[in-house]
C-alpha positions in Angstrom: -13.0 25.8 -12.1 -12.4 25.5 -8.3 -15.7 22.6 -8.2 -13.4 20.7 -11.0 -10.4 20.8 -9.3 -12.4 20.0 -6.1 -14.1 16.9 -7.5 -10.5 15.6 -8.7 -9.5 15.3 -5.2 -10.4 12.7 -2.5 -9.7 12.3 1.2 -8.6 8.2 2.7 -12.0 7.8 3.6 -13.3 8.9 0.7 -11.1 6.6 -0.9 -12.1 3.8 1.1 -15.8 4.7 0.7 -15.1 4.3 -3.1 -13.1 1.3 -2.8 -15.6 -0.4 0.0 -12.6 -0.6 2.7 -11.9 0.9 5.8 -10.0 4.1 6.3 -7.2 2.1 8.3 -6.7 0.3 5.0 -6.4 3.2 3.2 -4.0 5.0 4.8 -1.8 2.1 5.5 -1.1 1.8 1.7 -1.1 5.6 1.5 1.9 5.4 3.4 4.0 2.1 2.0 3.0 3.6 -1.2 4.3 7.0 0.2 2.1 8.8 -1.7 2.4 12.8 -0.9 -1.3 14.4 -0.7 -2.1 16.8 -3.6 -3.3 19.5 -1.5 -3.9 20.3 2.6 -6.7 22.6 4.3 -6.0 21.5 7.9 -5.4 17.8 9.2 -7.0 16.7 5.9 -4.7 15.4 2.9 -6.2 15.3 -0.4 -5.3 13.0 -2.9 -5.7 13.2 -7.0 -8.3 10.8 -8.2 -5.3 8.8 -10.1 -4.2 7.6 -7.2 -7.2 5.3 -6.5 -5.4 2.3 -9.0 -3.0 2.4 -7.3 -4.2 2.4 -4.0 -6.8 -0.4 -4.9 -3.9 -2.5 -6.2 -2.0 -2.6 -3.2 -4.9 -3.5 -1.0 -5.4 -6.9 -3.6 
């Protein structure tokens, strides 16, 4: 269950490796958007998968 919930879950950069921008891109519409990370292990923020429209719409 841990691998689902795991797979679910993206970091900025893997967002903007999936979305073919840069990280800076990313995280600058992570935070107009203020979008609150679904979990935390560290520095890194993880974000739910859903969050990728959203995020690709406000980089268009």
């Amino acid at each position: 269950m841990k691998a689902d919930i795991k797979e679910d879950l993206l970091t900025a950069g893997g967002i903007a490796k999936e979305l073919g921008v840069s990280d800076a891109k990313v995280k600058k519409a992570i935070n107009e958007l203020a979008i609150q990370p679904k979990a935390k292990k560290g520095a890194c923020s993880y974000y739910a998968r859903d969050e990728l429209t959203k995020i690709k719409e406000a980089l268009t």
